[in-house]
C-alpha positions as CSV (number, residue, x, y, z in Angstrom):
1,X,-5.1,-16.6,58.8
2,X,-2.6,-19.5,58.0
3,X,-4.7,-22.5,56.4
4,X,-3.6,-26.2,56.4
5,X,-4.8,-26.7,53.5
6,X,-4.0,-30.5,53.4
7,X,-5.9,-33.1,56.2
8,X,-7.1,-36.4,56.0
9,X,-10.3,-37.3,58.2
10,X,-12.7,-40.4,58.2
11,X,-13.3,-40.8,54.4
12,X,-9.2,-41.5,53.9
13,X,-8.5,-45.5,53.8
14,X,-5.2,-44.4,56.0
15,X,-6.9,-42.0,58.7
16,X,-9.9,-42.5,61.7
17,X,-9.8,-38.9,62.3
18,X,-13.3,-36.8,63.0
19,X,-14.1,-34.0,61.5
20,X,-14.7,-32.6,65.2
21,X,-11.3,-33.7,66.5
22,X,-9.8,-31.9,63.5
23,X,-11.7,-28.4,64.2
24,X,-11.1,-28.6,67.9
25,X,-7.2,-28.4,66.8
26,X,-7.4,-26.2,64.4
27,X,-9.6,-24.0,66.7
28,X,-6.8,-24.5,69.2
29,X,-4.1,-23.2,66.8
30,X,-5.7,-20.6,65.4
31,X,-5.6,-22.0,62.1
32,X,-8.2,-22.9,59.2
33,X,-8.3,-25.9,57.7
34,X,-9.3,-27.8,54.3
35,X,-10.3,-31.1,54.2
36,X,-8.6,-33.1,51.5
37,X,-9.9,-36.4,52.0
38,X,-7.8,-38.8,49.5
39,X,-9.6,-39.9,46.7
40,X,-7.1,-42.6,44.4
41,X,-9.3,-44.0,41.9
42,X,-8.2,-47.9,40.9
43,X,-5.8,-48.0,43.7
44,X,-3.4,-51.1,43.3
45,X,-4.6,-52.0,46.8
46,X,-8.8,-53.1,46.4
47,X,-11.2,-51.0,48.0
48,X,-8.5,-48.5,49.5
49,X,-8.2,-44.9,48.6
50,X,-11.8,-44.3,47.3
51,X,-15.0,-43.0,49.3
52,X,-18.5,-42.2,48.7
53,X,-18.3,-38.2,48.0
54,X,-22.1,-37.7,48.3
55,X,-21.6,-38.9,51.9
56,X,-18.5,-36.6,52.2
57,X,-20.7,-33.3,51.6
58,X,-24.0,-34.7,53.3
59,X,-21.8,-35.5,57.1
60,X,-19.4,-32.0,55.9
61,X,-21.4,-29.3,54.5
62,X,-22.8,-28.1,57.6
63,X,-19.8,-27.4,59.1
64,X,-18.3,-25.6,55.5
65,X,-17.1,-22.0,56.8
66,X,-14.7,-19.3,56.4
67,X,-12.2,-21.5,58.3
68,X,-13.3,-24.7,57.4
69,X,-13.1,-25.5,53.4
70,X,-13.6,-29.2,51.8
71,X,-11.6,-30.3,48.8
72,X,-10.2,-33.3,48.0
73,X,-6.5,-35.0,46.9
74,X,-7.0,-37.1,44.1
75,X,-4.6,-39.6,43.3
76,X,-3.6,-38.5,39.5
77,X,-2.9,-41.3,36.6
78,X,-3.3,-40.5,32.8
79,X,-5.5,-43.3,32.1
80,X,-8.1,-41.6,34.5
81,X,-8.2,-38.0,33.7
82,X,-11.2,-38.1,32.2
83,X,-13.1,-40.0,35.3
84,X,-11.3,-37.2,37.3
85,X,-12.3,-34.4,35.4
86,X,-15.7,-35.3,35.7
87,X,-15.8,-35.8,39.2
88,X,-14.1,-32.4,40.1
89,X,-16.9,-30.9,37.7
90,X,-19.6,-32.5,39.9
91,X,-19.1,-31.8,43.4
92,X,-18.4,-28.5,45.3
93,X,-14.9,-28.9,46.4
94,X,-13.3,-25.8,47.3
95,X,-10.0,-26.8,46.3
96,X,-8.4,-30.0,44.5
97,X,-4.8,-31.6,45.4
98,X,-3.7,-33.1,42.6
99,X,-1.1,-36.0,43.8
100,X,1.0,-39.1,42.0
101,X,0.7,-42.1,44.9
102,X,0.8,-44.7,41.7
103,X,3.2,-45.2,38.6
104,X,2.6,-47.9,36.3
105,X,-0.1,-49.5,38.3
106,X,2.3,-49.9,41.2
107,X,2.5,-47.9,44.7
108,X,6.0,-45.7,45.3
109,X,6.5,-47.8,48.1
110,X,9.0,-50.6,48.3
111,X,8.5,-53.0,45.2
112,X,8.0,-49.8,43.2
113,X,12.0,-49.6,43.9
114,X,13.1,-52.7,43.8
115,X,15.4,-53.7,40.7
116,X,16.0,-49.7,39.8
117,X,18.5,-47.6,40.6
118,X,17.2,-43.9,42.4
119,X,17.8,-42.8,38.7
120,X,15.2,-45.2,37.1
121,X,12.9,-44.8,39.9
122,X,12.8,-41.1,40.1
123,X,13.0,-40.3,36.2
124,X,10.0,-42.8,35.8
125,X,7.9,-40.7,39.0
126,X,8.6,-37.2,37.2
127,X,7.8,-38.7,33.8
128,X,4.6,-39.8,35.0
129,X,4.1,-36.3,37.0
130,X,4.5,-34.8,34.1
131,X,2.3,-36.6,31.9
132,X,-0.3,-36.2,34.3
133,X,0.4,-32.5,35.0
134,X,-0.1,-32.2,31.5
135,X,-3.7,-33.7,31.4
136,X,-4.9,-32.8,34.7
137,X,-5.6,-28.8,34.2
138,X,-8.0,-28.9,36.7
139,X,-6.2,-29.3,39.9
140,X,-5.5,-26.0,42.1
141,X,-2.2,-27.6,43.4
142,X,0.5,-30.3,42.6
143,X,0.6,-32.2,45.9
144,X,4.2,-33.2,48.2
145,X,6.7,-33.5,45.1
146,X,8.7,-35.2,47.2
147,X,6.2,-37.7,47.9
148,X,8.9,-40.2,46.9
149,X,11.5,-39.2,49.0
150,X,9.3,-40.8,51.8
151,X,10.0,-44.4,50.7
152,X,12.8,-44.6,48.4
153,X,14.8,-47.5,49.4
154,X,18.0,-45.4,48.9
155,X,20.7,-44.4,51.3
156,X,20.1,-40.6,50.2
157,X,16.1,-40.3,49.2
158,X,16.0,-36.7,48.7
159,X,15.8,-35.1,45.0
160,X,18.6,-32.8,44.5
161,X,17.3,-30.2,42.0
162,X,20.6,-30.2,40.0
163,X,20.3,-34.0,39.4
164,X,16.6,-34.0,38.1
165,X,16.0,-30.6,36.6
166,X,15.9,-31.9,33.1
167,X,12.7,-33.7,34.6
168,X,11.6,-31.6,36.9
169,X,11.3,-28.3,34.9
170,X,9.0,-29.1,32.8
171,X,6.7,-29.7,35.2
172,X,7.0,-26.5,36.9
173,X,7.2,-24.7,34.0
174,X,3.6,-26.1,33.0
175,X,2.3,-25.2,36.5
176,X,3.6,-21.9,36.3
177,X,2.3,-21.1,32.7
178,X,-1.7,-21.8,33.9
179,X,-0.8,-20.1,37.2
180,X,-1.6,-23.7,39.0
181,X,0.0,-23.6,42.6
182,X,2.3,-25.7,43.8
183,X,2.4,-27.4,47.5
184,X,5.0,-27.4,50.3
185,X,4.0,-30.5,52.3
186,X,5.5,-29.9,55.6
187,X,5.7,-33.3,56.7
188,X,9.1,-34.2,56.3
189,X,10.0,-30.5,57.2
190,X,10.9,-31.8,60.5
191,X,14.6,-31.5,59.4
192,X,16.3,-28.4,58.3
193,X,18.3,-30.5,55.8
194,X,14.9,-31.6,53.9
195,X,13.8,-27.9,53.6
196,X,17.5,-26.7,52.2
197,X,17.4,-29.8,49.7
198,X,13.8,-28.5,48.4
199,X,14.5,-24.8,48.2
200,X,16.2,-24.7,45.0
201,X,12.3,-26.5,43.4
202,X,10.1,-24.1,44.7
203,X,12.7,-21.7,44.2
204,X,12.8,-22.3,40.1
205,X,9.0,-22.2,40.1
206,X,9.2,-19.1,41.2
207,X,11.8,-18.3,38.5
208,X,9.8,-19.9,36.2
209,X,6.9,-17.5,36.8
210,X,5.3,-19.8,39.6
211,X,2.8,-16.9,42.4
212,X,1.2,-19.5,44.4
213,X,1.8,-22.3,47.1
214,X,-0.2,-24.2,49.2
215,X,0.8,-25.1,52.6
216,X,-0.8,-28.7,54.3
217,X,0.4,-30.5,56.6
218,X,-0.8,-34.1,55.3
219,X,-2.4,-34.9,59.1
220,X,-4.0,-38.1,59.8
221,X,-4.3,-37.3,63.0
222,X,-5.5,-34.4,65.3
223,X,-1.7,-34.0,67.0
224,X,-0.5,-33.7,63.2
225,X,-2.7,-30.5,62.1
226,X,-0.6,-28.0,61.3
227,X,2.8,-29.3,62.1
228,X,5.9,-27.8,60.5
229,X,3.7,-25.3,59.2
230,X,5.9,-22.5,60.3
231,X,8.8,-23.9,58.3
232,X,6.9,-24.0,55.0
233,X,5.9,-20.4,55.3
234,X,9.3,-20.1,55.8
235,X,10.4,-21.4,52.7
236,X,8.0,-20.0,50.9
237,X,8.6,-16.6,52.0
238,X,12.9,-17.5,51.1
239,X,11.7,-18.4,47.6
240,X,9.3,-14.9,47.2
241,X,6.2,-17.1,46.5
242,X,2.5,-16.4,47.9
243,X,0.9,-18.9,49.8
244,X,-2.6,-19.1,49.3
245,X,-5.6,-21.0,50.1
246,X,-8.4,-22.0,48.0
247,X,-12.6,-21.2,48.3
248,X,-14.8,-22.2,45.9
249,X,-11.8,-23.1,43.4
250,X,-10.2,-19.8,43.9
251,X,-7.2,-19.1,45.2
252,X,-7.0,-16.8,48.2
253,X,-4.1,-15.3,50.0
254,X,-3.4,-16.4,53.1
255,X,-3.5,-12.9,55.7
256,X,-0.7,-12.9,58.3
């Protein structure tokens, strides 16, 4: 069974989805699904991107199956590693998305770009991905890489491996070395053109000695759950990686 292994419900600032209205999809696609509700602690924006977990597994648990998983994506920064580490050690996530939403204090989102060049900006987003790739060994994937490309204020926002690699291969090269998966976020995979400008990434983590990806479509809504899905097993399959999902912290592979 495919999973989407990356939804946002209630507990997400940026989504009013139920849990029920995410099932009934999934249920209706045939698909599994892991909820990854976005945790972002110290978010530029007060109050935002931070929920009560205890409430998370007390509304949740019940419903915790073999096609219905709970993790979290949590919103990676240096300075908070430690807070993070602890928090992954203290609840019963089945899976952890780790994610860079916040460089230097600042959202990559418009005044995040404003004053660089696409060369300042995106050396300064994989510098701080791979600082905190570095400290955050605990994650079971590195969420949407191109999580950037999203908002660059640039007439061409997508990262052309050739022009980064000095930046991004580190970063896959750590991943690779501790067997960490890495995610193909299929919401931009609307456009063919997106998935060709990504292949040659995953493709070098496989090169690198990279197994695993996770597939999610990053829904906020119930008509979003498992879009483009298709096209990221797709790609995964084109770069000879394994997608997998994850239960109690361990990574499973997904059965076709």
């Amino acid at each position: 069974m495919i999973f989407d292994t990356h939804v946002h419900t209630r507990f997400s600032t940026d989504s009013l989805m139920g849990l029920e209205q995410a099932m009934e999809r999934a249920q209706q696609l045939g698909i599994g699904l892991i909820i990854t509700d976005h945790m972002d602690l110290e978010y530029p924006k007060p109050d935002s991107f931070s929920f009560d977990v205890d409430a998370f597994f007390r509304a949740y648990e019940p419903h915790r199956s073999e096609r219905l998983r709970l993790g979290v994506e949590m919103g990676m920064r240096s300075e908070l590693a430690d807070h993070n580490r602890a928090m992954a050690a203290s609840y019963p996530f089945d899976y952890i998305i780790g994610s860079i939403h916040v460089v230097d204090g600042v959202e990559v989102v418009g005044r995040f770009f404003q004053g660089r060049s696409k060369r300042e900006a995106y050396d300064r987003y994989f510098d701080t991905m791979q600082a905190c790739v570095k400290a955050y060994d605990f994650i079971d994937s590195l969420g949407h890489i191109d999580y950037i490309a999203r908002y660059a204020l640039v007439e061409d926002p997508e990262i052309h491996y050739n022009e980064f690699r000095e930046r991004i291969d580190p970063i896959l090269a750590v991943l690779a070395e501790r067997q960490q998966a890495i995610e193909i976020n299929a919401r931009r995979l609307d456009s063919p053109a997106v998935a060709e400008a990504l292949f040659p990434i995953y493709q070098r983590f496989a090169e690198l000695g990279g197994r695993h990806i996770t597939v999610g479509s990053d829904a906020h809504t119930p008509r979003d759950i498992g879009r483009n899905l298709k096209a990221a097993m797709a790609l995964a399959e084109r770069c000879g990686l394994q997608p997998v999902w994850h239960k109690e912290r361990t990574a499973q592979p997904v059965a076709l």
